[in-house]
PATORFI-377810 format. One line per field, with one value per residue (C-alpha): residue number from 1; residue in one letter; x, y, z. Coordinates in nm, 3 decimals. Each point is the difference from the previous one (the first is absolute). Last residue first. Example, Ala and Ser with C-alpha at 12.3 -4.5 7.8 and 13.67 -1.06 7.14 Angstrom:
! PATORFI-377810
nr (2|1)
rest (s|a)
x (1.367|-0.137)
y (-0.106|-0.344)
z (0.714|0.066)
This chain:
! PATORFI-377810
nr (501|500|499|498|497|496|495|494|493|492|491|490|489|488|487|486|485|484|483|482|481|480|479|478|477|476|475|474|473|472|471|470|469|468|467|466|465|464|463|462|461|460|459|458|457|456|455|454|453|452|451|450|449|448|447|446|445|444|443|442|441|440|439|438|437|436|435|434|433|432|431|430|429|428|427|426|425|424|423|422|421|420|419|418|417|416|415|414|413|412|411|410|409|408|407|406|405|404|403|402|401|400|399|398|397|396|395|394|393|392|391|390|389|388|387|386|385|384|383|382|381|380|379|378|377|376|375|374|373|372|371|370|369|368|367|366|365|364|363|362|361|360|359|358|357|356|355|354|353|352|351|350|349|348|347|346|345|344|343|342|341|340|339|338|337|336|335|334|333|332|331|330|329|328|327|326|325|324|323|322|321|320|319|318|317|316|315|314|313|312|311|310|309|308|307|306|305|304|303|302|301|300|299|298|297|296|295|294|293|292|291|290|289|288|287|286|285|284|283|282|281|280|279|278|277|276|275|274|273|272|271|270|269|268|267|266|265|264|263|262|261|260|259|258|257|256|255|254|253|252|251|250|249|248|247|246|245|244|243|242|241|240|239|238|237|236|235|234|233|232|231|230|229|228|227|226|225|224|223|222|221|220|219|218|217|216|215|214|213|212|211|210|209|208|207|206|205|204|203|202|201|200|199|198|197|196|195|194|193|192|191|190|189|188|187|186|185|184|183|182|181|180|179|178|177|176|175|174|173|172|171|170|169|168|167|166|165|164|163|162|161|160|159|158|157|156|155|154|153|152|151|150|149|148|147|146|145|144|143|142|141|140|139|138|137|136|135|134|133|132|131|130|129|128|127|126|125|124|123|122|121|120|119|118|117|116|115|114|113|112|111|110|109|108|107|106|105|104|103|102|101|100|99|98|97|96|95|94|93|92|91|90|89|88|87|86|85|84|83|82|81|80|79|78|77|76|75|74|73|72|71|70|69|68|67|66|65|64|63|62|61|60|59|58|57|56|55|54|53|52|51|50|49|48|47|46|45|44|43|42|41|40|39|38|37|36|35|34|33|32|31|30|29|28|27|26|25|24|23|22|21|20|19|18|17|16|15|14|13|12|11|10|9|8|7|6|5|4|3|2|1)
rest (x|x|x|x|x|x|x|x|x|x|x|x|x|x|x|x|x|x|x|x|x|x|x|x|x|x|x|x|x|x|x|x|x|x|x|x|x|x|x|x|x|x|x|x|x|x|x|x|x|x|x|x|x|x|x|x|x|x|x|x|x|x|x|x|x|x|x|x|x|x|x|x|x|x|x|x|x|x|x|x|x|x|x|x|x|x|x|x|x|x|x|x|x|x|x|x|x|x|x|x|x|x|x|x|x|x|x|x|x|x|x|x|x|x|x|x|x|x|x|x|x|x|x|x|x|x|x|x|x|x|x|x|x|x|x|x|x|x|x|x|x|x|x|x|x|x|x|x|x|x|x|x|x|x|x|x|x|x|x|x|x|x|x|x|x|x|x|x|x|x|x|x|x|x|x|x|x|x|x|x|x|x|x|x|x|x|x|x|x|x|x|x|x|x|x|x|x|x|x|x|x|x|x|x|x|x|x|x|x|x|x|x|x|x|x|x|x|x|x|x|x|x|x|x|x|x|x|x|x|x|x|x|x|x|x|x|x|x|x|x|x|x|x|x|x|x|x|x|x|x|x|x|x|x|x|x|x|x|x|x|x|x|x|x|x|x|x|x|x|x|x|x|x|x|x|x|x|x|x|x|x|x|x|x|x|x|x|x|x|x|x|x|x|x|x|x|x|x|x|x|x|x|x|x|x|x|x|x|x|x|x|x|x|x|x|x|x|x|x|x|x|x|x|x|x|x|x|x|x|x|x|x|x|x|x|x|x|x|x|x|x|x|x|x|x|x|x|x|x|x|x|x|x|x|x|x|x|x|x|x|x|x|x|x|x|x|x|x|x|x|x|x|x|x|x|x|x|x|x|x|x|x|x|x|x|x|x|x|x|x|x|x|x|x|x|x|x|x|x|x|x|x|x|x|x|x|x|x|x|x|x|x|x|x|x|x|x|x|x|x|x|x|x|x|x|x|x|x|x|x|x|x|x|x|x|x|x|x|x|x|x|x|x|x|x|x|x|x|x|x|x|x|x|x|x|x|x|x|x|x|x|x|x|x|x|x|x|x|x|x|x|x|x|x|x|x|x|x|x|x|x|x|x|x|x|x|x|x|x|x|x|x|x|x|x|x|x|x|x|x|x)
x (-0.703|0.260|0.027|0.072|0.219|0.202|0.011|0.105|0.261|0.148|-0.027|0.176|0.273|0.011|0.042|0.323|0.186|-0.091|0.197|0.331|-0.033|0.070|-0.314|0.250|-0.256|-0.301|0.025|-0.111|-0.302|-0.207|-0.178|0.341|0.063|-0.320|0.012|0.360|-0.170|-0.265|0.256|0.179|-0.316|-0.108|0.324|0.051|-0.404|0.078|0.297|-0.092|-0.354|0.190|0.273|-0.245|-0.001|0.197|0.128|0.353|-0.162|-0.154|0.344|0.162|-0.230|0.030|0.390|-0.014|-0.240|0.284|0.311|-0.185|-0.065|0.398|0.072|-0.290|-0.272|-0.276|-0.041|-0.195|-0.316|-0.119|-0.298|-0.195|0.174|-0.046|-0.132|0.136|-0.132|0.181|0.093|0.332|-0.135|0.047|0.004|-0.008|0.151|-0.241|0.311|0.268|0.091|-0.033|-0.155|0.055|-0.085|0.181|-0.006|0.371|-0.078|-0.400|0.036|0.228|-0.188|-0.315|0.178|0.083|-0.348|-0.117|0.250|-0.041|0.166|0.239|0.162|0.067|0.125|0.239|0.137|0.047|0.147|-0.329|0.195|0.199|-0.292|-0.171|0.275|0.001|-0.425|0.030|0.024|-0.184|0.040|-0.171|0.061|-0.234|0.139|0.002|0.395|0.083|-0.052|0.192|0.292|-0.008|0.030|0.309|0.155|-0.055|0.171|-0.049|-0.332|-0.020|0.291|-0.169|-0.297|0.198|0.099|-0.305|-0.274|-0.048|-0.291|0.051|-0.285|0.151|0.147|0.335|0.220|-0.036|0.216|0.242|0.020|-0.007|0.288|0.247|-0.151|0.060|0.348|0.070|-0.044|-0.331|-0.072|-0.276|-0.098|-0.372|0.020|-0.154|-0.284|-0.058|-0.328|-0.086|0.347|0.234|0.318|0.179|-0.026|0.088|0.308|0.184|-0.092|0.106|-0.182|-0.195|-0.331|-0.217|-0.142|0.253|-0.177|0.165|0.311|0.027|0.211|0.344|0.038|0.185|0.378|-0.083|-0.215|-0.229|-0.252|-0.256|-0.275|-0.233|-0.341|-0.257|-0.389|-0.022|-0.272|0.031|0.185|0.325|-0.033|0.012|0.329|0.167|-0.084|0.179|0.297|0.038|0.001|0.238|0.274|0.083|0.345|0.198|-0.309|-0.324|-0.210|-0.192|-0.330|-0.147|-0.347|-0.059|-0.400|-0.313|-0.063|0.383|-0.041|-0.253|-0.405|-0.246|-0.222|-0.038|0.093|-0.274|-0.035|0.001|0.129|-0.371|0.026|0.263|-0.205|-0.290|0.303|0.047|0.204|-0.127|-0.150|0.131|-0.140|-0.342|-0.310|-0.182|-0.395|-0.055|0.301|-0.117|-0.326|-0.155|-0.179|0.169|0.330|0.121|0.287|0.169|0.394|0.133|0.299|0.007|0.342|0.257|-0.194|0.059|0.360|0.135|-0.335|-0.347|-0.170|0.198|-0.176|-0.345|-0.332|-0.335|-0.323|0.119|0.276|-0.032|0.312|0.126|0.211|0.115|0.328|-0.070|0.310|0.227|0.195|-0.170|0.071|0.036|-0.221|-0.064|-0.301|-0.147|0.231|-0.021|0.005|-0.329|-0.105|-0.199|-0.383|-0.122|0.287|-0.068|0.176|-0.080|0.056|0.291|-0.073|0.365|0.093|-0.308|0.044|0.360|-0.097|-0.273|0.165|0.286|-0.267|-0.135|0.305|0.075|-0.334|0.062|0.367|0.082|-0.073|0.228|-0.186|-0.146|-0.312|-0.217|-0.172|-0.132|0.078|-0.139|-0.245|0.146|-0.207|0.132|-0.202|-0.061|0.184|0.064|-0.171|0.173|0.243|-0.265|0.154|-0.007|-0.164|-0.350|-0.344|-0.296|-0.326|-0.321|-0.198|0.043|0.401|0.066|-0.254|0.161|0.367|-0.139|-0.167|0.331|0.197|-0.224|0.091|0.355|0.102|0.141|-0.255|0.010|0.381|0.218|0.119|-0.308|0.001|-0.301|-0.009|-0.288|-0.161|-0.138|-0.418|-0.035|-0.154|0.359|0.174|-0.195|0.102|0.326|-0.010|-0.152|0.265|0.300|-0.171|0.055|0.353|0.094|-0.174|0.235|0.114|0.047|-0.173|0.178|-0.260|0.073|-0.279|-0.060|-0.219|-0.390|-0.018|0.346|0.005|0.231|0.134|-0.320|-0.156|0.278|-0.041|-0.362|0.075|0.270|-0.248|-0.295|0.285|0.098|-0.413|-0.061|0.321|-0.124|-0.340|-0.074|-0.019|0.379|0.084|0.210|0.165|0.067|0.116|0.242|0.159|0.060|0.230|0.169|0.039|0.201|-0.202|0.017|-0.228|0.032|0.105|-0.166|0.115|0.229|0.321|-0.051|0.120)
y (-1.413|0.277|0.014|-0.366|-0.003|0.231|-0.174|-0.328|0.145|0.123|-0.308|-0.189|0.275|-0.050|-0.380|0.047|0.243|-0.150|-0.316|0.227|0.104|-0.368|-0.209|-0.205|-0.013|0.130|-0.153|-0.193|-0.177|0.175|0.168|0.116|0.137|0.189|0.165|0.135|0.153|0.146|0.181|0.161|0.039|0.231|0.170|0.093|0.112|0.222|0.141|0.051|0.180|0.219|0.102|0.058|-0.238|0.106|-0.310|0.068|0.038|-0.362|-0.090|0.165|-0.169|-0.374|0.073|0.119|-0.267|-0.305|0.204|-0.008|-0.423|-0.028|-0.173|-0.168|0.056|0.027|-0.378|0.160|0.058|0.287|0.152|0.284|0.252|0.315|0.374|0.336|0.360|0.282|0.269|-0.156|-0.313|-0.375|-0.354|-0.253|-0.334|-0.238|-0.257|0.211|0.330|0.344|0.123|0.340|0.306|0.272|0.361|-0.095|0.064|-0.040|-0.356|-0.121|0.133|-0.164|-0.336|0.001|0.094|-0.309|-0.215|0.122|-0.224|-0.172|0.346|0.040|-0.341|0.050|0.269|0.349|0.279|0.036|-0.123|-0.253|-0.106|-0.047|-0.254|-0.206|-0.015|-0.086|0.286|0.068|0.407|0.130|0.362|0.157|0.297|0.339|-0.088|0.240|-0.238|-0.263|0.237|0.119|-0.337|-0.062|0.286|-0.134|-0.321|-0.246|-0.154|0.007|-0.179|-0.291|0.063|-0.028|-0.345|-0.105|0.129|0.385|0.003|0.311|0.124|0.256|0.343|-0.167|0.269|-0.329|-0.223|0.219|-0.011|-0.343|-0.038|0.198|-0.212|-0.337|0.140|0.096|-0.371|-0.125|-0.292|-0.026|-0.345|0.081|0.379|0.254|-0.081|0.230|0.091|0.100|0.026|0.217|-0.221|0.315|-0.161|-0.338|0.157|0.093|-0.336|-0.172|-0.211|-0.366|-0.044|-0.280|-0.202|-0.251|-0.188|-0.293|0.109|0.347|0.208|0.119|-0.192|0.196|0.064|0.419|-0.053|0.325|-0.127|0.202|-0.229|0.116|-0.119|0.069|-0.035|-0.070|-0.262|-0.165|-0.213|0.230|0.154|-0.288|-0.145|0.331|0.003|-0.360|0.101|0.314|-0.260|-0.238|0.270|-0.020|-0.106|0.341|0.224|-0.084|0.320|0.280|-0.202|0.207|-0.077|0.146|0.041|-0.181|0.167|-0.023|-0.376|0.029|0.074|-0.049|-0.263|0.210|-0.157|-0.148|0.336|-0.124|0.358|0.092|-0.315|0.194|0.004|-0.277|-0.272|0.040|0.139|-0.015|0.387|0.293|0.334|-0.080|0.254|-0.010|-0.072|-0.118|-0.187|-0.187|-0.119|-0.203|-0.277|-0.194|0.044|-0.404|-0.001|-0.346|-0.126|-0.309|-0.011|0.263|-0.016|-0.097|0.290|0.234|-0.046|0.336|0.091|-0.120|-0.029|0.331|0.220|-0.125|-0.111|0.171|-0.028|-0.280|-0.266|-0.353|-0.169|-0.426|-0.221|0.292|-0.039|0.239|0.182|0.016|0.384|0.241|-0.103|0.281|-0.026|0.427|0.069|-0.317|-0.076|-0.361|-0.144|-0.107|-0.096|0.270|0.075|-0.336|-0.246|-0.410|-0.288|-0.317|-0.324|-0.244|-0.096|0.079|0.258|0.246|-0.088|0.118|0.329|-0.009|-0.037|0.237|0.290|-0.101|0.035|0.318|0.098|-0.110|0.251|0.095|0.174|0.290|0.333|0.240|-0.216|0.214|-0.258|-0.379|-0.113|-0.317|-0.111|-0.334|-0.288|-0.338|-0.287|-0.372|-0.003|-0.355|0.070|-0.082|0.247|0.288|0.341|0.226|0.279|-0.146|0.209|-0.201|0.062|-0.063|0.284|0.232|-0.060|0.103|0.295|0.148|-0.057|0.190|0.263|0.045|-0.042|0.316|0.205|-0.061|-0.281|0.137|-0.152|-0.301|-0.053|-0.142|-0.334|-0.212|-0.317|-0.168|-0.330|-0.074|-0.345|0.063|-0.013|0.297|0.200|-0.068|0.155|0.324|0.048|-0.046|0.184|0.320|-0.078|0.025|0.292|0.155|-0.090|0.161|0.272|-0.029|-0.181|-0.301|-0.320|-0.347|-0.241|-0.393|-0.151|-0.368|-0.198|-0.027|-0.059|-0.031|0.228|0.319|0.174|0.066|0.039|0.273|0.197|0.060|0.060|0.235|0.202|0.009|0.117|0.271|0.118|-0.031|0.248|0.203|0.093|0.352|0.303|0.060|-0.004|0.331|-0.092|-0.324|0.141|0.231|-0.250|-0.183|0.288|0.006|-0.397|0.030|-0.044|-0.230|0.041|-0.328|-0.014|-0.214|-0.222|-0.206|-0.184|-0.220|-0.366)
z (-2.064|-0.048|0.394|-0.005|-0.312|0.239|0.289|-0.154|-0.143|0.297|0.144|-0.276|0.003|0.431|-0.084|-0.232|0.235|0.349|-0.056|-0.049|0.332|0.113|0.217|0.197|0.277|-0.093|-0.237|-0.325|0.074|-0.258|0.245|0.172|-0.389|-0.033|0.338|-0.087|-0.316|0.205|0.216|-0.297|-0.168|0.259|0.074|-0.351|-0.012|0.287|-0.155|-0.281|0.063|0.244|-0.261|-0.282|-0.330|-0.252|-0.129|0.112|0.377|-0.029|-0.115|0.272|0.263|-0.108|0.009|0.323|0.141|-0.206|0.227|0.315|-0.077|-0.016|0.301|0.212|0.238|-0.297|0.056|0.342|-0.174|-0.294|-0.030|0.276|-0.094|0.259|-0.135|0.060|-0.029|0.149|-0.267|-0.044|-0.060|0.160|-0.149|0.344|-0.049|0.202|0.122|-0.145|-0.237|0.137|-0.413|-0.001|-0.233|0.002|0.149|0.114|0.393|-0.018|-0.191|0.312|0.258|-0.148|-0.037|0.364|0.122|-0.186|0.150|0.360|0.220|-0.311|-0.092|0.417|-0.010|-0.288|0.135|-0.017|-0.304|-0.211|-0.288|0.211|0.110|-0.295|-0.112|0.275|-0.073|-0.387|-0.186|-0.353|-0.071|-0.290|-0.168|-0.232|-0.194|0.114|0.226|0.239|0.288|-0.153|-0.093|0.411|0.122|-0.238|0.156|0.357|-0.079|0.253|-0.046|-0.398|-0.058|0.241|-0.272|-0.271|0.163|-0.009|-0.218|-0.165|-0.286|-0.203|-0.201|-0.252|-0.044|0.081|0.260|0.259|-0.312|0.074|0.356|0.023|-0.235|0.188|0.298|-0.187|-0.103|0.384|0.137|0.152|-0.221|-0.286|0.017|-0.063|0.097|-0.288|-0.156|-0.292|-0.204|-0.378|-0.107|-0.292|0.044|0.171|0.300|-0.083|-0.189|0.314|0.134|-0.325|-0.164|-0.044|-0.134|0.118|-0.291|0.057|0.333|0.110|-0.181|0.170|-0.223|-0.026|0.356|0.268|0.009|-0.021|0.314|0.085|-0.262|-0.172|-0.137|-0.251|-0.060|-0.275|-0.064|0.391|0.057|0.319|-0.165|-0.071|0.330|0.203|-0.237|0.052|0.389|0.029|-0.212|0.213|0.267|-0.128|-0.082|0.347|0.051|-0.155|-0.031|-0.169|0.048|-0.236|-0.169|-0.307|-0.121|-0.382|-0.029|-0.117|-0.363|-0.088|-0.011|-0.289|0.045|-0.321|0.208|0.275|0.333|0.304|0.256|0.346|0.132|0.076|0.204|0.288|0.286|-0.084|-0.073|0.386|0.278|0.335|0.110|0.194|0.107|0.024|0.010|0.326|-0.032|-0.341|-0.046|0.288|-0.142|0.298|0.012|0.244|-0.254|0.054|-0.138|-0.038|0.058|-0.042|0.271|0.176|0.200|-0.319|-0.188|0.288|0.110|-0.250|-0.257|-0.065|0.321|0.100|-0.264|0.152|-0.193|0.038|0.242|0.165|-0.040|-0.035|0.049|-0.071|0.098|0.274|0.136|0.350|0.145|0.222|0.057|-0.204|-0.388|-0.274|-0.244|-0.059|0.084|0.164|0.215|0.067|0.311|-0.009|-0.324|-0.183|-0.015|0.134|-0.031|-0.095|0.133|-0.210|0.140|-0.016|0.387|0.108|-0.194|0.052|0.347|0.028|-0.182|0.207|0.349|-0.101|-0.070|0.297|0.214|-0.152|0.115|0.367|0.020|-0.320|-0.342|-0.098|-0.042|-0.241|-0.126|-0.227|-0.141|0.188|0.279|0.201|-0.290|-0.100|-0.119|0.048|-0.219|0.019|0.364|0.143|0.351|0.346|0.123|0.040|-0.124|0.337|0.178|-0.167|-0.125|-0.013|-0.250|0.057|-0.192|0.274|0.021|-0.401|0.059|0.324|-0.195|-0.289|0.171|0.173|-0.338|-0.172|0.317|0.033|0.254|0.318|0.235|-0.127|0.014|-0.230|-0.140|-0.073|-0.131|-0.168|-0.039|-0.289|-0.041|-0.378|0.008|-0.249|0.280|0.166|-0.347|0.037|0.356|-0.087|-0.245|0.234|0.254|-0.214|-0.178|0.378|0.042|-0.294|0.161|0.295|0.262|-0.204|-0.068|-0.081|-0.154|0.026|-0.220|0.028|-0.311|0.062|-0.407|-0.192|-0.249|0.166|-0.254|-0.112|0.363|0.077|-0.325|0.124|0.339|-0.105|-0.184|0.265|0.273|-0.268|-0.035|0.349|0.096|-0.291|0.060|-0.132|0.189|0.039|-0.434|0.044|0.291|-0.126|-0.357|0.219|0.227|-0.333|-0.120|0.369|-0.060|-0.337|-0.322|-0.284|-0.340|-0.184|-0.412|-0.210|-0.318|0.242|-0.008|0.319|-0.181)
């Protein structure tokens, strides 16, 4: 599973431009060739073994050639590829290129037909790429992709696969399917979000002795137990329900009761003292008999149930009573956690806007991407092409905070932070799993715990929970939301008697 107790500083390129520039008299280019070498040769055990390395025109290109040079001192038969021009190379790749040839090195035009590759190394692009791949790279990216395949061998990235945008995870044209990525200095938002994690494949840092957070200050990190563990608080022994909060859950229309039954059950053992469903449907269940303990009322009495925290949305509807309602519950001096189909409310009624934005009280927002665009009034594709930069509209709008769930959900402030999940796995893809986050959330929020801390610690378990199940064998496919309830409490658990320990 990738829950983790640390949390990674990520930059954008124009961030890292500034650590270079900063760290210019000291050897980097030698010091990420020497890296990937070394990762190289232990994914690589098989002594004199064929190397097929792709280098670029650039300085990705140039740690290409200082690895491989590395890896031919280490007696490996090393290809080396080279799709540029000399005298174009950047300074650092020249000398790197001169060196790689002076020690006996040969550059190729072409990937040799005969050898059965041990290892593919690609260093044609690396950050900052802007534009589509094509023409002879294209090809190559193809060629190792296909090789990779072929030979069953491990295909490893320097810095970022190319292809890959390494801001935001958007893809650029073909791309490289790393096995495996090391990237320099400090890790990338778009290795972790949108195409990225199904490009890298495992993923290492290798920081070539430098302490980025030093240097340039980061604006985003991975979530981890380390952002939210002050919140890992075991219970008092003289505590009663009323010490951990009443939970309310506002939704289950006609045909959707299911999902504020979902949320209730999430919030309930996640560790709400109290829960209290408020269902739209007058024919729904007096009580929930797989899990009794929820507490059925009223919608109009929901809100004047005396509450902790409100979700508002799982199988809510779009009518005028779930607006009327809306509204009302937006006038709560309380956190109020809005999910999907408040949030399709939310998007086309201008007066509801304005109540959010008035509110004192912590709001949340938890869209998935067709939802955020409807807030932010686009597409889908234009949320997915900048995910981060989506979420960070979205929290500066409604001065909330956002959670832009999906592959990498990014959590977003209104004062510009934001942070990518790095748990969770595709048996998330399924109905009902929004509904079990919201009601993880609003009982984090019921227990008092900040609206930042909650919801990155609901997104965390969330994913981690979903890890635990597809370890167990159970998923991802067919993995049900329900699943995730019972794991994510064990998780949870488990965190906390771990910070107690």
């Amino acid at each position: 599973m990738r829950t983790a107790t640390r949390s990674l500083a990520l930059y954008r390129a124009a961030e890292l431009r500034t650590i270079e520039t900063l760290a210019a008299t000291q050897p980097l280019m030698q010091r990420a060739g020497l890296a990937a070498a070394d990762l190289a040769t232990s994914l690589c055990r098989v002594h004199g073994a064929s190397l097929l390395i792709l280098a670029g025109p650039g300085n990705n290109g140039g740690d290409a050639f200082v690895a491989a040079r590395h890896l031919r001192e280490r007696r490996f038969d090393v290809h080396l590829v080279f799709a540029g021009e000399v005298g174009r190379l950047p300074k650092d790749a020249a000398a790197a290129h001169k060196r790689f040839i002076d020690d006996g090195g040969h550059v190729l035009d072409c990937i040799p037909s005969g050898p059965c590759w041990g290892l593919i190394v690609d260093g044609l692009f690396g950050i900052g790429l802007q534009r589509p791949i094509g023409g002879r790279h294209g090809e190559l990216v193809l060629a190792a992709n296909a090789l990779a395949a072929r030979d069953h061998c491990p295909l490893l990235a320097l810095d970022c696969p190319s292809g890959l945008d390494a801001d935001t995870g958007q893809l650029r044209g073909t791309s490289i399917r790393a096995s495996h990525t090391i990237t320099f200095i400090a890790s990338k938002p778009g290795l972790h979000t949108g195409d990225g994690p199904e490009h890298c494949g495992q993923l290492s840092i290798a920081p070539l002795e430098l302490a980025a957070e030093r240097l340039v200050r980061p604006t985003a990190r991975t979530v981890a137990q380390a952002l939210f563990a002050d919140c890992l608080r075991p219970r008092a022994r003289n505590s009663h329900k009323g010490s951990h909060g009443s939970a309310g859950i506002l939704g289950g229309a006609d045909s959707m009761v299911g999902a504020a039954f979902l949320a209730g059950r999430a919030a309930l053992k996640l560790g709400s003292g109290r829960v209290y469903l408020g269902l739209l449907d007058d024919r729904a269940p007096a009580f929930d008999p797989l899990q009794p303990e929820l507490m059925r009322r009223r919608p109009e009495a929901l809100l004047a149930a005396g509450l902790d925290a409100l979700a508002c949305g799982p199988g809510l509807g779009v009518g005028e009573s779930a607006l009327a309602l809306l509204e009302r519950a937006c006038a709560l001096d309380i956190p109020l956690l809005l999910d999907a189909d408040a949030l399709n409310l939310l998007a086309g009624a201008p007066r509801l806007q304005q109540a959010v934005l008035a509110r004192e009280a912590p709001t949340l927002l938890t869209p998935h991407p067709a939802e955020a665009a409807r807030l932010l009034g686009g597409d889908t594709g234009d949320v997915q092409a900048d995910r981060a930069a989506a979420a960070l509209r979205l929290a500066e709008r409604h001065r909330a905070t956002v959670v832009l769930k999906g592959c990498g959900s990014i959590v977003a402030t209104h004062d510009g932070r934001w942070f990518v999940n790095t748990t969770g796995n595709p048996g998330l893809a399924t109905a009902g799993t929004g509904d079990v986050l919201s009601g993880f959330a609003v009982a984090l929020l019921a227990q008092g715990w900040p609206a930042l801390d909650a919801l990155l610690a609901a997104v965390h378990v969330h994913g981690a929970a979903a890890d635990e199940r597809v370890a167990a064998g159970i998923g991802p496919l067919g993995l049900t939301a329900g699943e995730l309830i019972d794991s994510a409490r064990a998780c949870f658990n488990r965190w906390i008697a771990a910070r107690a320990g």
